[in-house]
C-alpha positions as CSV (number, residue, x, y, z in Angstrom):
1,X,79.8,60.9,101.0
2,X,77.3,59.0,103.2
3,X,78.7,55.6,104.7
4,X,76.9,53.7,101.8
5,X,78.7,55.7,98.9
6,X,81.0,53.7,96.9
7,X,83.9,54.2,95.0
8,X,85.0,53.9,91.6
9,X,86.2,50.1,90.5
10,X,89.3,51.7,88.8
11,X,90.1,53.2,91.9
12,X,92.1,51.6,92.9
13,X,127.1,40.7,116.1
14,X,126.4,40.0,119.6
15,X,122.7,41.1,121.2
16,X,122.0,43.0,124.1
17,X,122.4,41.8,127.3
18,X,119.8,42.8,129.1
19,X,116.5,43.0,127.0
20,X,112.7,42.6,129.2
21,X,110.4,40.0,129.3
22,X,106.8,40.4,129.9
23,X,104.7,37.1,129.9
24,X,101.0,36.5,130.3
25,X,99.9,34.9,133.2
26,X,97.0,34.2,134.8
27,X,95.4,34.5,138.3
28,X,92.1,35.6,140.1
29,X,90.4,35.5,136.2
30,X,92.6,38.0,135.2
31,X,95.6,38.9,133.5
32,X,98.7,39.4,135.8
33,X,102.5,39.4,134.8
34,X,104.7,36.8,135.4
35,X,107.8,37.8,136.8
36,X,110.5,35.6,137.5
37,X,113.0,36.2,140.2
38,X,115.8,38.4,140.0
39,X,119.3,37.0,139.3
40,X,122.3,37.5,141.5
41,X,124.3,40.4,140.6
42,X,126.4,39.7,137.8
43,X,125.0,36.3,136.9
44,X,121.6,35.8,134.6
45,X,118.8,33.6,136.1
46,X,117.3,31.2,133.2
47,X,113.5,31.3,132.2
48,X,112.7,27.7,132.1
49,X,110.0,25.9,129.8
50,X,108.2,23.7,130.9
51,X,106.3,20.8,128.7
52,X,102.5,20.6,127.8
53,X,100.4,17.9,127.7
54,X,97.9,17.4,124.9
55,X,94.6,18.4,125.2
56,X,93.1,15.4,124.1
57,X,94.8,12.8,126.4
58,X,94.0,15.6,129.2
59,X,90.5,16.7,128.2
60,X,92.1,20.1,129.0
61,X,95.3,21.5,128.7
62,X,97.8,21.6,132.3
63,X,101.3,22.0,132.9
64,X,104.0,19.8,134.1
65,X,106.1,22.1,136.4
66,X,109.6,19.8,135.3
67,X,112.5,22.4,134.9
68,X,115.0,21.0,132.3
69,X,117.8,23.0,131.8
70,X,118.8,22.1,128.6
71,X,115.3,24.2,127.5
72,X,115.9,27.4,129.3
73,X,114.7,30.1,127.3
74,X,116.3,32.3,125.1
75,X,120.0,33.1,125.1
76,X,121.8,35.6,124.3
77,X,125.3,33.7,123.8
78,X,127.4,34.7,121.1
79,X,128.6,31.4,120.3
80,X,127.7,27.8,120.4
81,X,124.5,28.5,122.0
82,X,123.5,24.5,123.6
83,X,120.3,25.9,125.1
84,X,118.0,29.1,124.9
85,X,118.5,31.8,127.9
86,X,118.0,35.2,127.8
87,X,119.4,37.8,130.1
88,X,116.7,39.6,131.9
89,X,115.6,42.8,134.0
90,X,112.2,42.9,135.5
91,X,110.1,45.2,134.1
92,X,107.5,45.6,137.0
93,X,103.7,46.0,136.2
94,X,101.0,46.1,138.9
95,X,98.8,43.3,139.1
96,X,95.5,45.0,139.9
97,X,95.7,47.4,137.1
98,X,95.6,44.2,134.6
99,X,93.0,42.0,136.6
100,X,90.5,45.6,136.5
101,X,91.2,45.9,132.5
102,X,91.9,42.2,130.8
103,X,89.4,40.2,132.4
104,X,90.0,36.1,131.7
105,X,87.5,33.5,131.1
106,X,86.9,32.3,134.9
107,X,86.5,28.5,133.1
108,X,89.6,27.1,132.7
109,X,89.1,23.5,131.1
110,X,89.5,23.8,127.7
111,X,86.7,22.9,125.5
112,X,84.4,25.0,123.0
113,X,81.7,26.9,124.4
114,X,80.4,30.1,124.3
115,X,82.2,32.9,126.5
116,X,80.6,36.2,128.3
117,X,81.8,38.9,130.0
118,X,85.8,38.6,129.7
119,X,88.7,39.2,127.3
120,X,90.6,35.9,127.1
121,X,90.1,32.6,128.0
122,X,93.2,30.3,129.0
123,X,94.1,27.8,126.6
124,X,97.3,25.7,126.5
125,X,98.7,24.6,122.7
126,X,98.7,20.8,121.9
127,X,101.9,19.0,120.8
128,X,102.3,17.3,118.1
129,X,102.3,14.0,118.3
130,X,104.9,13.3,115.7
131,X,108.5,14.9,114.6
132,X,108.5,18.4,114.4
133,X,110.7,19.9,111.9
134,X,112.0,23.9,111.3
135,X,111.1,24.8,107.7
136,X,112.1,28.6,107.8
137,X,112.9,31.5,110.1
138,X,113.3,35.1,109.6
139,X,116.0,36.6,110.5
140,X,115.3,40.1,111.1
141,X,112.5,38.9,113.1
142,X,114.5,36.9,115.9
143,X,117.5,39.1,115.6
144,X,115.6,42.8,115.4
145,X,112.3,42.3,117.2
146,X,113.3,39.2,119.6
147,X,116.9,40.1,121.0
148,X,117.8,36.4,119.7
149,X,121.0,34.9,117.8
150,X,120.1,33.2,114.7
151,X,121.8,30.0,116.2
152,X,119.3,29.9,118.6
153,X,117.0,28.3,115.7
154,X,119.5,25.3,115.4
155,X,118.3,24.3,118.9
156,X,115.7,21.3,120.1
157,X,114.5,23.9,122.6
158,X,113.6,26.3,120.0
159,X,111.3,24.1,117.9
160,X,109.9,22.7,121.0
161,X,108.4,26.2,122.0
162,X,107.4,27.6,118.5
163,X,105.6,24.4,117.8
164,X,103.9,24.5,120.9
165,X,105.3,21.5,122.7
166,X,107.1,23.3,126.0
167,X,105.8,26.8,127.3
168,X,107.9,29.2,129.3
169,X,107.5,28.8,132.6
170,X,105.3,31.2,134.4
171,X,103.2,31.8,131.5
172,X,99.8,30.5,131.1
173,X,98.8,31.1,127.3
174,X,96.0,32.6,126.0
175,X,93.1,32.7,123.5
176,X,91.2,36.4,122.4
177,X,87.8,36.3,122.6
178,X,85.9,38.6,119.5
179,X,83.1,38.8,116.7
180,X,83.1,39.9,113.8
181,X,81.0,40.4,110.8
182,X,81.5,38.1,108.1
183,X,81.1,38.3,104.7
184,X,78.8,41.3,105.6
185,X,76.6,39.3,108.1
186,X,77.4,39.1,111.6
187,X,78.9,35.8,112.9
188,X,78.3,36.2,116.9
189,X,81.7,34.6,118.7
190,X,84.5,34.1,116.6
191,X,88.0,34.1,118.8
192,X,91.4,32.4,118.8
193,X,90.4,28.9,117.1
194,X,93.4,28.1,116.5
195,X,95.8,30.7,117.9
196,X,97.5,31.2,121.4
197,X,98.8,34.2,122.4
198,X,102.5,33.0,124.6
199,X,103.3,36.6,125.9
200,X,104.5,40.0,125.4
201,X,108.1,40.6,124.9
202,X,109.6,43.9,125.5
203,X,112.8,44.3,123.4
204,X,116.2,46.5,123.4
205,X,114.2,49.4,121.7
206,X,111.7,49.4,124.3
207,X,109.5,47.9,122.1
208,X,106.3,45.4,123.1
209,X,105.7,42.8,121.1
210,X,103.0,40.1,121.3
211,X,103.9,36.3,120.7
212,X,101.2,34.1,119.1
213,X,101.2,30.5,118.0
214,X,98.7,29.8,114.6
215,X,97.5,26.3,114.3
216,X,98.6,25.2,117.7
217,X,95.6,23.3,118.8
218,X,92.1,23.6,120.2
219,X,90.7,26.7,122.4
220,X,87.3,27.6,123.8
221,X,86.9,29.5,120.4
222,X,87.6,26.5,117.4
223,X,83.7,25.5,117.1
224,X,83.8,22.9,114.7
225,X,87.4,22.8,113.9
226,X,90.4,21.1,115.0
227,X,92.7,24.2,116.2
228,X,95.1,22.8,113.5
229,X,96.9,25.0,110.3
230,X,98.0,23.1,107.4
231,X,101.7,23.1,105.4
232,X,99.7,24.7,102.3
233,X,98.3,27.5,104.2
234,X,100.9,28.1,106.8
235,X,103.6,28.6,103.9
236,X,101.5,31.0,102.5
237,X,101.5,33.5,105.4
238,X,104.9,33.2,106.7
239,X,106.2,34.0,103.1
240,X,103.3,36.7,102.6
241,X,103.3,38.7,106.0
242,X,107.5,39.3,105.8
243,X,106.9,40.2,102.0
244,X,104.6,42.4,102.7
245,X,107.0,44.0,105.5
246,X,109.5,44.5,103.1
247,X,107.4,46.1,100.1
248,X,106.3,48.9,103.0
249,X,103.1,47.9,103.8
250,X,102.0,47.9,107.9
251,X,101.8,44.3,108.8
252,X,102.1,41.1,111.3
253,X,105.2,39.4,111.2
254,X,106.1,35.9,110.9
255,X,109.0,34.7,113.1
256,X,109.4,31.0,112.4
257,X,107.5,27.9,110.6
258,X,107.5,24.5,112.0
259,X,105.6,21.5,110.2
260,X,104.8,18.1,111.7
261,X,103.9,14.8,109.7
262,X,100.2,14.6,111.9
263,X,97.6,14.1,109.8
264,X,94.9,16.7,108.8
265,X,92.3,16.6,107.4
266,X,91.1,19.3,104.8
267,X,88.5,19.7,102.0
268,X,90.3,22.6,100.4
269,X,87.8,23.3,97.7
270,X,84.9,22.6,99.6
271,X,83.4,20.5,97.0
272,X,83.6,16.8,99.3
273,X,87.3,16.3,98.4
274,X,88.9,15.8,101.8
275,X,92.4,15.1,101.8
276,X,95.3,14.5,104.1
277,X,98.1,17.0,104.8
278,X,100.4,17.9,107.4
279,X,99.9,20.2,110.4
280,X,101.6,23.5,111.3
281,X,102.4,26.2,113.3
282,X,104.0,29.6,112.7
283,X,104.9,31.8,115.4
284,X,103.7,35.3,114.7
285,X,103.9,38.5,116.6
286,X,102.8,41.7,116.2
287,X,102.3,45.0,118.6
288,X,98.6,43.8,118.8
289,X,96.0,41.6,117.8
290,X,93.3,43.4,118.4
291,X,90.9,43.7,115.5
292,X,87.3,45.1,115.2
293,X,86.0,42.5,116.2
294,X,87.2,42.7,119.6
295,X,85.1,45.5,120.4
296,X,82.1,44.5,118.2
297,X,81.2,40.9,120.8
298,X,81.3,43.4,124.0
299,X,78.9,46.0,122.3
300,X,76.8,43.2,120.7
301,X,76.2,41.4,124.5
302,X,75.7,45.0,125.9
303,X,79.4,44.4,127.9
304,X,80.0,48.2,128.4
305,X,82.4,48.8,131.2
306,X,84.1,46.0,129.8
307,X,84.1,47.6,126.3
308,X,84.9,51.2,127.7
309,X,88.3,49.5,130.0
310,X,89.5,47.3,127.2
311,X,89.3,50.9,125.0
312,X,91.0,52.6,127.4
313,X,93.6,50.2,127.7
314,X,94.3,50.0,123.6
315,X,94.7,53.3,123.5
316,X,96.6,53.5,126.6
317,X,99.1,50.8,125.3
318,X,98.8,51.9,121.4
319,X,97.2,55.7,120.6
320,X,99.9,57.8,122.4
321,X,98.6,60.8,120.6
322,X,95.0,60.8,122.4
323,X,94.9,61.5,126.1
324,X,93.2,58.5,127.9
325,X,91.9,61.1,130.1
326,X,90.2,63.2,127.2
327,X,86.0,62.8,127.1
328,X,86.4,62.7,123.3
329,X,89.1,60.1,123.7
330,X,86.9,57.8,121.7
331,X,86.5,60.1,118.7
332,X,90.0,60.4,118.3
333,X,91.3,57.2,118.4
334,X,88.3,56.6,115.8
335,X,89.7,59.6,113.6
336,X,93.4,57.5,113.5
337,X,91.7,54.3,113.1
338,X,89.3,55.8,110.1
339,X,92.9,57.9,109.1
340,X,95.1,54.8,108.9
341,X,92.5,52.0,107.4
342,X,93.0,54.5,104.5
343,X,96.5,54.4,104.3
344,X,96.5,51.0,104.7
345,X,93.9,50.0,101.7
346,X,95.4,52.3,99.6
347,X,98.8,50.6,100.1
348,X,97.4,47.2,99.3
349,X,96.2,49.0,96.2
350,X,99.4,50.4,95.4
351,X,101.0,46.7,95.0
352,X,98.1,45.0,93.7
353,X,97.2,43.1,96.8
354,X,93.9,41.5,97.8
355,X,93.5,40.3,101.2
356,X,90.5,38.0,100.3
357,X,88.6,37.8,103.9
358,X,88.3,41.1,104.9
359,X,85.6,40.3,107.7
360,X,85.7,42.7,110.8
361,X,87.3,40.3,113.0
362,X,90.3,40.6,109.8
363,X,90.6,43.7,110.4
364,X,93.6,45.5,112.9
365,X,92.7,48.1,114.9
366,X,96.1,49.4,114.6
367,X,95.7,49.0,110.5
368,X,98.3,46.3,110.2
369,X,97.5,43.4,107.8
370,X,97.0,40.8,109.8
371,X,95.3,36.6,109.2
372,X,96.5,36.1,106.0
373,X,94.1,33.6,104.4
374,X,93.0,33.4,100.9
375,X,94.5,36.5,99.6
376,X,96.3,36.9,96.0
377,X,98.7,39.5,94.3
378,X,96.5,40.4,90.9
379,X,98.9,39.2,87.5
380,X,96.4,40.5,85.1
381,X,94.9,44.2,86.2
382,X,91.4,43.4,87.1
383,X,89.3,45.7,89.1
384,X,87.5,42.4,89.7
385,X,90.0,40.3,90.5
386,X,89.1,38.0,93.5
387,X,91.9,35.7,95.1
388,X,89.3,33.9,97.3
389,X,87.2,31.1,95.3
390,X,85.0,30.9,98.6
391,X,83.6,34.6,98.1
392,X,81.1,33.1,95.6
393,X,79.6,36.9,95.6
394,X,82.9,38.8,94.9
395,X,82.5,40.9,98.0
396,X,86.3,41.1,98.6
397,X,87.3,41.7,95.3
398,X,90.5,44.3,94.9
399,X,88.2,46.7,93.4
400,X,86.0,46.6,96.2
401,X,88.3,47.0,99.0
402,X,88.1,50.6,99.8
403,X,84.6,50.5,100.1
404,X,84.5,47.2,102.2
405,X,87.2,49.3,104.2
406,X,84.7,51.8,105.2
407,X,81.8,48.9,106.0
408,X,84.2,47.7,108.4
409,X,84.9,51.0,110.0
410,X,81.1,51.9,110.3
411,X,80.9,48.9,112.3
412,X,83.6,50.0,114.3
413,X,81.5,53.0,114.8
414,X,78.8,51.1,115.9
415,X,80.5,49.0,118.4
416,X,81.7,52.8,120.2
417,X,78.0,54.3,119.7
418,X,76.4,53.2,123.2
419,X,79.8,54.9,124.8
420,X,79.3,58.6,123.4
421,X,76.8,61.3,123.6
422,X,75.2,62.4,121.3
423,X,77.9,65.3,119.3
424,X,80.2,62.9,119.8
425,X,78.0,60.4,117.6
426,X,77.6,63.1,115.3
427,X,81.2,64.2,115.3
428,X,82.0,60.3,114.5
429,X,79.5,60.2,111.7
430,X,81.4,63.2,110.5
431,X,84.5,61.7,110.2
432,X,83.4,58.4,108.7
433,X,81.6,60.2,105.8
434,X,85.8,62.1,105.4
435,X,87.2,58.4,104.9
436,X,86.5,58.1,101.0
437,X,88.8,61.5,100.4
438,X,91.2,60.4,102.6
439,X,91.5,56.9,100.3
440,X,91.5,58.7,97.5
441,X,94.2,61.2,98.1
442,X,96.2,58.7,99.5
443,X,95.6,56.5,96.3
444,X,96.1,59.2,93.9
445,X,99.9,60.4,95.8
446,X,101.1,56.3,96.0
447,X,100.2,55.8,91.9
448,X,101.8,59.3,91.0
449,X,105.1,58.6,92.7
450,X,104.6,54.8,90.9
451,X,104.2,57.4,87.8
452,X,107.6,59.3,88.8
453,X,104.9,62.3,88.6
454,X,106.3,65.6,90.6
455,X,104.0,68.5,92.4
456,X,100.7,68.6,91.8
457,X,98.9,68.6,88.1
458,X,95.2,68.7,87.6
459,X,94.8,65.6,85.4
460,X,96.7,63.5,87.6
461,X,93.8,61.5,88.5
462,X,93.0,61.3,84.7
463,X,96.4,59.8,83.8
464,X,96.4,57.2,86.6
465,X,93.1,56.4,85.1
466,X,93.6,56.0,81.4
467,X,96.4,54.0,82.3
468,X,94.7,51.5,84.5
469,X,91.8,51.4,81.7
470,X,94.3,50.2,79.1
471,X,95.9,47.6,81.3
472,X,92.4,46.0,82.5
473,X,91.3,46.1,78.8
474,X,94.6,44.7,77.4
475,X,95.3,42.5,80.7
476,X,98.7,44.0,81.3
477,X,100.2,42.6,84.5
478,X,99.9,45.1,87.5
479,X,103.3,44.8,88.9
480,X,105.3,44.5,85.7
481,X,103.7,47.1,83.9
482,X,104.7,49.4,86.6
483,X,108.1,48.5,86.8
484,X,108.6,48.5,83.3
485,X,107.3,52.1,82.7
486,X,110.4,52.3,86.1
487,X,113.2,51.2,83.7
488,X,111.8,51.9,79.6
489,X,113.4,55.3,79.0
490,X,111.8,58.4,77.5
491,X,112.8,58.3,74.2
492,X,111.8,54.4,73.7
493,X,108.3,55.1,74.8
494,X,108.4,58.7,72.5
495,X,109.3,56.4,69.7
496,X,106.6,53.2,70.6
497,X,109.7,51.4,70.5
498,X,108.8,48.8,73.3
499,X,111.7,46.7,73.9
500,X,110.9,42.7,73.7
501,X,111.9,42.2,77.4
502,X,109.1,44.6,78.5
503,X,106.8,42.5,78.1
504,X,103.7,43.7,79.8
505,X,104.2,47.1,78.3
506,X,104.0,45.6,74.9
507,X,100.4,44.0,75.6
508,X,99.4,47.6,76.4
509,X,100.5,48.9,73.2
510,X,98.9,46.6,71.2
511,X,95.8,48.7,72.3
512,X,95.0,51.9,69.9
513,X,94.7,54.5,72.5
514,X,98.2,53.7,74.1
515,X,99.5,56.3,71.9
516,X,97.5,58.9,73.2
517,X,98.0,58.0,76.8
518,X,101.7,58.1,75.9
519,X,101.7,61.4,74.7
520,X,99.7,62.7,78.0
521,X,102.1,60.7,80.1
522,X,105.8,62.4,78.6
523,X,103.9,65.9,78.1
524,X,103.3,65.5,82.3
525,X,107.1,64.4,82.9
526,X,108.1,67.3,81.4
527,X,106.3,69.2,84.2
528,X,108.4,67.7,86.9
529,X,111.0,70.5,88.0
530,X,114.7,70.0,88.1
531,X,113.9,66.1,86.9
532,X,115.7,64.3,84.3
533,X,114.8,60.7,82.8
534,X,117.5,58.4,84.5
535,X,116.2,60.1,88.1
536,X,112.7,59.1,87.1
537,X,113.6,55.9,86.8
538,X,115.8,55.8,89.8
539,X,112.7,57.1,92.0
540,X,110.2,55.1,90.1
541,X,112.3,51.9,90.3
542,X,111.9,52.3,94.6
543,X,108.6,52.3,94.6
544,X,107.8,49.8,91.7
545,X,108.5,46.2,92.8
546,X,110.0,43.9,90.8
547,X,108.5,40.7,92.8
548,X,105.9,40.0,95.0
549,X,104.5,36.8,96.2
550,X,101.9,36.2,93.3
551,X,99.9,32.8,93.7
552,X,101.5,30.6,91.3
553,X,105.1,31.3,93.1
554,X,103.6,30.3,96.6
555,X,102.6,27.5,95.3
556,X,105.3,26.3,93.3
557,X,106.8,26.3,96.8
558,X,104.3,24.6,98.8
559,X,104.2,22.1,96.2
560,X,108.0,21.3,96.5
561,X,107.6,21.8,100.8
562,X,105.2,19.1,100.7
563,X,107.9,17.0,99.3
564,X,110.2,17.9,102.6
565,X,111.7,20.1,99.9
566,X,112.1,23.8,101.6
567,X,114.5,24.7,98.7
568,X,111.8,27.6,97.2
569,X,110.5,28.5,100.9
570,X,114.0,29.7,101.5
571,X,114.5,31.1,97.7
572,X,111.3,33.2,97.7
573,X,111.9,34.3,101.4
574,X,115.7,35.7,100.3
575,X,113.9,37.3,97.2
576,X,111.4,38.9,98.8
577,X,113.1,40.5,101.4
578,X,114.7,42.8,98.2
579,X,111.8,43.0,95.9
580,X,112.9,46.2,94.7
581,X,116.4,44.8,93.6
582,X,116.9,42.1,90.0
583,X,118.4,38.9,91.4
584,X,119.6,36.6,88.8
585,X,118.1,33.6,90.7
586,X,115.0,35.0,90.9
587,X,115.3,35.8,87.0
588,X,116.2,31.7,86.5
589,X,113.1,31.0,88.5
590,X,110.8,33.2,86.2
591,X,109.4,35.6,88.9
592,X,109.2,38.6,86.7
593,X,108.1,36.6,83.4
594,X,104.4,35.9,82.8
595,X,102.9,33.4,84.7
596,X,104.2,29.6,83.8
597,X,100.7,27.4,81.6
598,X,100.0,25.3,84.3
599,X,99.2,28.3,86.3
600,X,96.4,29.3,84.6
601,X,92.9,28.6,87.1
602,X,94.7,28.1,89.9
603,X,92.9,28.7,92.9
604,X,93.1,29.2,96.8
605,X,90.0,29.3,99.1
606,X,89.2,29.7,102.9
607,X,90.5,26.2,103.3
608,X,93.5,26.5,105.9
């Protein structure tokens, strides 16, 4: 299949005590490691904040170098923690290996412009200038990926960094610089406009993790915006990206949300409606943020040995599988890339998720979700579904996905073109044109196993099918009709005797052919070896969630946060780290009924 082929629309205790910190810093216009100094042996030295002015009283962001040390950073106490400390080793990296690789923006006042010939441009957050107050954490976040107590949240110190206010010492923060095509078109520079990237914390496992702030002020990158994120928005993501980790799917995580009572300004609709709301921030962290678009603005401004070091360095840090060292290097990290978009789009698919913006500079080079914006889990199975009421043309819809999945990754090609020869190109091309079997064999095992459907079957593909034909003709819901089909037994569906509390299956059946596909679908089971109908359902019920975020629960919640009620935040957060379990509060709140009236048209957009 050529790169413009499409697809089908059907187709659809206490912590350790000596974990590493890695900050970013900045000197000579380029990115260096800030190190503090050792502690005396037996003692921990403290990792101090230190405050940040705003950007607008300062036309550009500086430091104050105060040490308070009631804001040292991070502890690892097991009890009454008063402050933040964290116990520390150095883990030593050479500053001339990162000033030759991660150029920074040699400018360093902060104000929009346009930016050549470097990776990052240094940007400090702006306070708020009101109260700042904690609306959720996660736990597994701080606990399993940050070597922090959850106490540690309780603390002044630990608002004032995730909302931007104090920065560790030693750390200059930073804002990405990256394109990206944009509803199909390319948008020239993009960037952090809102985002700053705080630093890279190694943890206990050894793992690296990058730190980012969203909606923490201006950069170099915000063009006509105002670097801020709104309560509406912000709620959205920090509940989305830890569902998402929990239903299996590769993603960014969300480690806190923090909302302010500044005012912002937002026409959500686009339609001259512009009304106030609050600001702001959630800290997020993921192993990179590194997206297409990071390689498409050095190809674009013909910034090759920039492009080639910065590629080298991603797969250095990220592709331990393809020898740096290797002339085809390139061709092999595009292979995983091209391998792992596939995964990853068929996994959206598999829980009825559409991202909504999937623009290249959306796009993880390390296929994680990442930028959750207008996105929507589909209620009603529609191959046209769209979640994003600014995509006026239906680009993004969930039906469209896979195929928008393999625009994206031409113009990853494209971007790695003026670095290979010529077989290389044509060993690339080859590999692009595999993408839409890889999809669909990945698409086909997820929906069998959401099938309870053993080995290997020749009609497979037809079954999956048929089924997703009734439910788009009948409207079924996507998630429920799934897990229904995880918990109706054998028998019930031999007999068309669709219990009342199933309630998506019994708008399927209402449609003449369900009979038919009923028959196919137990004749199948019956092919499945050493199987029996209570382990069906056991396996089915695993891989069938019983929640996910859909749009009218979000908002339910951001409607009740904007009232300085958090009660929902916290409820869907709980819920969603279980999706596969039944939890009676969950059943109070209507999660797994059909949608509530006054959800009907509601809408999200770009807007954020």
């Amino acid at each position: 299949m050529t790169p413009g082929s499409g697809f089908s629309s059907c187709c659809l205790t206490p912590r350790l005590q000596t974990p590493q910190l890695l900050l970013w810093c900045v000197t000579c216009h380029a990115v260096l490691c800030s190190l503090v100094q050792p502690g005396l042996e037996g003692r921990a030295r403290l990792v101090h904040l230190l405050s940040n002015r705003s950007n607008q009283e300062q036309g550009y962001c500086e430091t104050e170098a105060r040490l308070d040390s009631s804001l040292d950073f991070w502890t690892l106490s097991s009890e009454n923690l008063i402050g933040i400390y964290i116990w520390w080793r150095v883990w030593a990296v050479r500053a001339h290996i990162w000033m030759s690789v991660l150029p920074v923006d040699p400018v360093k006042e902060n104000y929009v412009r346009k930016v050549k010939n470097c990776i990052f441009s240094i940007a400090f957050p702006t306070p708020f200038k009101s109260r700042v107050h904690l609306v959720a954490v996660s736990k597994e976040v701080l606990e399993d990926i940050l070597d922090l107590d959850l106490s540690v949240s309780e603390t002044d110190a630990f608002i004032q960094l995730v909302s931007g206010e104090k920065i560790v010492f030693g750390s200059i923060p930073l804002t990405h610089r990256y394109g990206g095509h944009q509803f199909g078109i390319w948008a020239d520079q993009l960037g952090d406009g809102r985002a700053h990237l705080l630093g890279i914390y190694r943890n206990r496992q050894g793992e690296k993790w990058e730190l980012q702030l969203k909606g923490s002020g201006k950069t170099p990158y915000s063009r006509n915006g105002d670097g801020r994120a709104v309560l509406r928005s912000s709620v959205r993501e920090f509940l989305c990206s830890e569902a998402m980790h929990y239903l299996g799917i590769p993603t960014s995580r969300a480690a806190s949300l923090v909302v302010s009572d500044d005012e912002v300004w937002r026409d959500q609709f686009y339609n001259g409606n512009i009304v106030k709301e609050r600001g702001a921030v959630v800290l997020r962290v993921a192993k990179s943020w590194f997206r297409i678009g990071s390689l498409e603005i050095l190809a674009h401004y013909g910034e090759l040995d920039l492009l080639r070091s910065l590629l080298d360095f991603i797969i250095q840090e990220h592709f331990p599988s393809v020898n740096v060292q290797e002339p085809n290097r390139y061709v092999d990290f595009f292979s995983i890339v091209v391998s792992e978009t596939a995964q990853l789009i068929a996994l959206w698919m598999s829980v009825g998720f559409a991202h909504g913006v999937c623009n290249t500079d959306n796009f993880s080079l390390l296929s994680i979700t990442i930028d959750y914006g207008p996105f929507g889990f589909m209620e009603a199975y529609n191959p046209d579904f769209v979640p994003n009421t600014s995509d006026d043309e239906r680009r993004y819809k969930i039906g469209n996905q896979a195929n928008i999945g393999m625009f994206n990754l031409n113009k990853l090609l494209q971007a790695l073109n003026p670095l290979l020869d010529r077989g290389q190109k044509h060993l690339a091309a080859q590999i692009l044109e595999g993408y839409p079997v890889l999809y669909y064999t990945r698409f086909t095992e997820l929906f069998k196993a959401k099938l309870g459907l053993l080995g290997e079957r020749k009609g497979d593909g037809d079954l999956i099918a048929f089924l997703l034909h009734l439910m788009e003709k009948t409207e079924a819901d996507f998630t429920m009709t799934f897990r229904q089909l995880s918990e109706i037994t054998q028998s019930q569906l031999q007999e068309l005797n669709i219990p009342q509390q199933f309630w998506a299956l019994k708008m399927i059946s209402k449609h003449q052919l369900f009979p038919a596909w009923v028959s196919q679908y137990l004749l199948r089971l019956k092919s499945n070896i050493n199987d029996s109908d209570s382990e069906r359902r056991k396996r089915m019920t695993t891989v069938n969630p019983k929640y996910v975020l859909k749009n009218w629960m979000a908002e339910s919640a951001v409607q009740k946060a904007e009232r300085n009620d958090f009660s929902e935040v916290h409820l869907l957060q709980q819920i969603l780290q279980h999706p596969f379990q039944k939890h009676s509060a969950a059943e109070k709140a209507g999660y797994s009924s059909p949608p509530p009236a006054w959800a009907e048209g509601l809408r999200v957009s770009c807007s954020s």
